[in-house]
N, C-alpha and C positions, 0 to 999 in steps of 0.2 A: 285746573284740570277737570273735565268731563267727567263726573262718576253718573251711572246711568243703575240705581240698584232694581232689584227684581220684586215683581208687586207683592211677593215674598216677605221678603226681605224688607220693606216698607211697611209692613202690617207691624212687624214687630216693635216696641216701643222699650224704653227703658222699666228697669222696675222699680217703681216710683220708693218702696221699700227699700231697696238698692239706695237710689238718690238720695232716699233721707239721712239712710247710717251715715252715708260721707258728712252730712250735717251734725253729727250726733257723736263725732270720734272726741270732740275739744271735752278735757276731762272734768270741765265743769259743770257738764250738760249730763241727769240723769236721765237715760236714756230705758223706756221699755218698748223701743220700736223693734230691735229684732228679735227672731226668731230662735236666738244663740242658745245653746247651753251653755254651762258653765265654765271655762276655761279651768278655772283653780281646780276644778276635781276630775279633769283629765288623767288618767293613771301614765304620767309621761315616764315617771321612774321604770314600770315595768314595759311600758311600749321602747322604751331606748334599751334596754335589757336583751328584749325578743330581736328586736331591729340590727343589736350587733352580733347575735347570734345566726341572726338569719344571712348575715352581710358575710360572717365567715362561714358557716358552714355550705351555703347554698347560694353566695353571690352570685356564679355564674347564670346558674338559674334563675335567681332572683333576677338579673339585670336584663336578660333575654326576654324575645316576645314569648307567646303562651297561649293557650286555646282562646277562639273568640269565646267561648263558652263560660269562659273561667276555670281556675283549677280544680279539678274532680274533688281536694283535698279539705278546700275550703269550702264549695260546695252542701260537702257532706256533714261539713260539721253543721252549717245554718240547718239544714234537714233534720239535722238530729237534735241539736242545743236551741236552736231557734224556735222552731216550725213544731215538728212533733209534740210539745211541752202542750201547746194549743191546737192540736187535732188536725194539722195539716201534713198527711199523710201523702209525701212527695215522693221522687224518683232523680234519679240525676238528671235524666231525659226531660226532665220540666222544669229546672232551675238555671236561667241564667246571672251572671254576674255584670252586673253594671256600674258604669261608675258615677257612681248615686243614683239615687232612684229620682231625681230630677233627669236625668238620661234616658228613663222608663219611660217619662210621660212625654218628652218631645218624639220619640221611635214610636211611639201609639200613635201621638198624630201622624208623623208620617207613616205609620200602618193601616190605619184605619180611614183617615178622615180625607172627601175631598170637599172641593170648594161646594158651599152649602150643603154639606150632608147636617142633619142635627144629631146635637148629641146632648146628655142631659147632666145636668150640673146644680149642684147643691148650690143655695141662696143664702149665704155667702157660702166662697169657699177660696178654696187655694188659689193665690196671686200667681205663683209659680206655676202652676197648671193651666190656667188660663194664657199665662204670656205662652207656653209651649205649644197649646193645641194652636191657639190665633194663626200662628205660622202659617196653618194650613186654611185657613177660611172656612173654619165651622159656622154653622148656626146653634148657638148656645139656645139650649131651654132652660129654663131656669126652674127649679122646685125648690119651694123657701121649708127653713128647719122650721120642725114646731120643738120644742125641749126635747124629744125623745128621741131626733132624730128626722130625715126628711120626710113632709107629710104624702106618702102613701097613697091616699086618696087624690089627690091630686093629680099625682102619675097614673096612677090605673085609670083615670078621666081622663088623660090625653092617649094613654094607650089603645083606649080603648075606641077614642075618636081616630083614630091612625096612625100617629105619631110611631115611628119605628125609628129610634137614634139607632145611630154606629155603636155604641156605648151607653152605659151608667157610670157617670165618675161617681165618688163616696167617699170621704173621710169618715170611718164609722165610731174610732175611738178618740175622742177628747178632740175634737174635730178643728182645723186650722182654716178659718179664726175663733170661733167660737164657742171652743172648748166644751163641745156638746155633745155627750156619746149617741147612737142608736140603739135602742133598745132590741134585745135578742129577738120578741115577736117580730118587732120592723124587720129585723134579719132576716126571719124566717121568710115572712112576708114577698121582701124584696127580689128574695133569688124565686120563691114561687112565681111572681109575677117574671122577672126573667125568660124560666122554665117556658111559662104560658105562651110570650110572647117571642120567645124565638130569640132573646138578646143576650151580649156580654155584658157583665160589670166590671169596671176597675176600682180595684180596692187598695188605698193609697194607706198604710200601717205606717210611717215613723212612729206613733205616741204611742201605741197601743201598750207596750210594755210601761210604762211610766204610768199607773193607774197607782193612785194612792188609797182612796179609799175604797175598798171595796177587791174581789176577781176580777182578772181582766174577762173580758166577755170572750165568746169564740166567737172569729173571722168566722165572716163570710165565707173565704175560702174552706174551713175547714166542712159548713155545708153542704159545699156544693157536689153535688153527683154526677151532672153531665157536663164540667168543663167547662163550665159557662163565666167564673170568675179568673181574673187576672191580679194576681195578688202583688203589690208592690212592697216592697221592704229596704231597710237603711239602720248603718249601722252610726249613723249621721246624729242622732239623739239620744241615743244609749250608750254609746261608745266614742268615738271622735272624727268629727266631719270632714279634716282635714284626710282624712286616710277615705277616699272617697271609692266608697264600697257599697251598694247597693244592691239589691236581687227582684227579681221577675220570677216568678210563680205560676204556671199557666200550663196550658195541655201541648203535649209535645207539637203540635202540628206548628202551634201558635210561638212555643219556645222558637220552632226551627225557623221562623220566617224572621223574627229578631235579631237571631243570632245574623242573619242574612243583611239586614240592616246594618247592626252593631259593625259588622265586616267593615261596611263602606264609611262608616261615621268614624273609627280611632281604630279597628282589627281588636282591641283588645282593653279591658281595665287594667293598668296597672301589675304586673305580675311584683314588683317589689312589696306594693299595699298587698293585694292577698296576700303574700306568704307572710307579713309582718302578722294584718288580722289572724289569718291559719296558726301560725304560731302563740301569741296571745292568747286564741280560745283553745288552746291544748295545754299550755300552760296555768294560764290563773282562771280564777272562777267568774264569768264577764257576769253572771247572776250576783252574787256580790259586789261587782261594783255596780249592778242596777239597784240596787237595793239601796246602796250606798246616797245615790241620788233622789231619787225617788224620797230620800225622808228626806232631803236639804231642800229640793225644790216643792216638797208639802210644809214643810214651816215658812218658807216663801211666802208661798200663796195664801198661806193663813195671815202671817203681818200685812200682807198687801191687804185680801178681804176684810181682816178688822181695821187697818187705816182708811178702806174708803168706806166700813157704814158707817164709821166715827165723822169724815171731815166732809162726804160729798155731801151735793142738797138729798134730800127722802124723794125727791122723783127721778134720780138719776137708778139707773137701775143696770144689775152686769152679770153674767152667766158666772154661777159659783161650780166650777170647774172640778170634776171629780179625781183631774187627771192631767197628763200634758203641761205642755208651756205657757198659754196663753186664758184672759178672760176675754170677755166680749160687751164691751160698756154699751148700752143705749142711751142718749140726751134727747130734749126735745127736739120732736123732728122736724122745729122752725129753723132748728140752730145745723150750721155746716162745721163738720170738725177739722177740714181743711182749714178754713177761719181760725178755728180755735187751735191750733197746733202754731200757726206764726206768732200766735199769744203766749203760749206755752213755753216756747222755746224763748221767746225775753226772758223767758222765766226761769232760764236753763233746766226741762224737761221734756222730753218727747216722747211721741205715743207712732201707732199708724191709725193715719183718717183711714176710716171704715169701705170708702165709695169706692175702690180700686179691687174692694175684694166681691164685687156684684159684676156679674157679667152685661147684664141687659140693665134690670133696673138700678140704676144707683142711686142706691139708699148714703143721704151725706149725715145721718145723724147717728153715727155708731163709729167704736173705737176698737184699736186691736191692742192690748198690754199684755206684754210679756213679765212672767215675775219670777224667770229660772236664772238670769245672768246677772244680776244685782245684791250685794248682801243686804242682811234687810233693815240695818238705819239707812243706808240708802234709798231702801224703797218706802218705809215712813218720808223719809223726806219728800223725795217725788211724787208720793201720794198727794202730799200737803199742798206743795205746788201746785200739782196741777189740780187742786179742789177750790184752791184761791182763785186760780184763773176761772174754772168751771160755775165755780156760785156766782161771780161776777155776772153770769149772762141769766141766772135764774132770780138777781137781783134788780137787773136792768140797770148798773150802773156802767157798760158799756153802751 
């Protein structure tokens, strides 16, 4: 049979992260390729609790459609218990509910973006944002992190040469992959230059609450004065992914044209997940169980950082992650970590090769480790592993 797809529809490709986990399920294979949180510290006891209370007090409800907007109820709690805590002083009128905030970022592209408009994008950044915006045929610019966050100068050098994107994409806390926050002046910095030049930023938050050492810094959003930022949120990292609940943050104009989208893409998220969520954060203290996590996945991250100064070679080098899921390994950059991951995995250990997370330039000598879903003789181990494999190439006996 004839399938004839749409040049659409052909840009998109699988997620090469996707493809690997199917690699990565046989349970001999320690695996820091995805992006998971924790399974075992899911509050399943209290979410099956609220869920059969929600099923008999409010099934009818619960099971019926419900505003594209989300319910007013759950809404208002992320406004209050979310948002507010870090200075994002919202409205109903600017909050929509989506189902994940992976749903945020393909509705931007189809809001924003047409075929070659640019738009500008952190060096490296989100796989999952790049596959969503592609759909539409951007022109990715690319601005590489320096430690502090995206270099600034940079930007204001193409700004300033004309460059006008659709957008600023940003991960600002503990940033996916590279677990590299933005420092508050960049903050400052970035929405002034914004202001200056007339543009939106999106500001993509899953991590931000998961900061171990240290305050969480304040959003961009909280900021911003003239409506200039699109703040994304998920309760995907903190809470539980499966219940797929997401929010958009933005100036009513911009909520209303989403909502308008949202319409034609599904009518609505889920009304049984909100009112489960809604219920939950009326009930138990969901700061509590952030808190909960946040120390299990910092003792994580600390066995993983002391097993790789211990076993890697001294010129391997990795973002020591103040926060979030993930580090960001560098190797020499003769060496491809594609290469080295079909080495790896002999070895039963996976990582994600780095090159998928560069839009334009791809860089093959960097790696992405996750060290929230592993307990941590497991991840001694697979540290171990994959430092056998790794010194092998800085010994030349491959």
């Amino acid at each position: 049979m004839k399938m004839e797809f749409s040049d659409r529809a052909l840009r998109i490709k699988a997620s090469e992260i996707r493809e690997l986990l199917k690699l990565t399920v046989q349970p001999e294979i320690i695996s820091f390729a995805g992006g998971l949180p924790a399974a075992e510290l899911f509050p399943v006891k209290q979410i099956a609790d609220v869920t059969c209370e929600v099923i008999l007090k409010e099934g009818h409800c619960a099971l019926q459609y419900s505003p594209t907007e989300g319910l007013s109820r759950l809404r208002q709690l992320i406004l209050e218990q979310r948002l507010a805590k870090v200075g994002i002083h919202a409205n109903l009128e600017e909050i929509l509910i989506t189902s994940g905030s992976q749903q945020a970022l393909d509705f931007a592209g189809k809001m924003f973006i047409n075929e070659g408009d640019p738009i500008v994008v952190e060096s490296p950044t989100y796989l999952g944002a790049l596959n969503a915006f592609l759909a539409y045929d951007p022109r990715y610019v690319e601005i590489p992190l320096e430690e502090d966050g995206m270099d600034l100068d940079l930007l204001e050098e193409a700004l300033s040469s004309g460059l006008r994107p659709k957008f600023i994409y940003t991960i600002p806390d503990y940033q996916n992959p590279s677990g590299k926050t933005m420092s508050m002046a960049k903050r400052r910095r970035l929405l002034a230059l914004a202001n200056t030049y007339d543009l939106l930023i999106m500001e993509d938050s899953p991590y931000a609450e998961l900061a171990f050492d240290g305050e969480q810094l304040q959003p961009l959003k909280a900021l911003d004065t003239e409506g200039r930022v699109i703040y994304l949120g998920t309760y995907s990292k903190t809470f539980a992914p499966g219940l797929r609940i997401g929010w958009i943050v933005a100036h009513p104009t911009l909520v209303n044209k989403f909502i308008q989208i949202k319409q034609g893409a599904d009518l609505q998220t889920s009304s049984l997940d909100q009112k489960i969520a809604a219920a939950y954060m009326e009930t138990y203290d969901l700061n509590e169980h952030i808190d909960l996590i946040k120390k299990v996945y910092a003792q994580r991250r600390d066995v993983m950082f002391d097993a790789m100064r211990k076993h890697f070679h001294p010129e391997i080098t990795f973002t020591e992650s103040q926060g979030g899921l993930f580090t960001w390994v560098k190797v020499r950059e003769d060496l491809d970590t594609k290469a080295i991951l079909q080495e790896a995995l002999k070895e039963n250990v996976a990582f994600v090769p780095g090159e998928s997370f560069f839009a334009v330039n791809k860089h093959k000598n960097f790696m992405r480790l996750n060290y929230s879903c592993m307990p941590e003789e497991k991840i001694i181990t697979g540290i171990e592993r994959l430092a056998q494999v790794l010194n092998k190439y800085y010994s030349d006996t491959l």
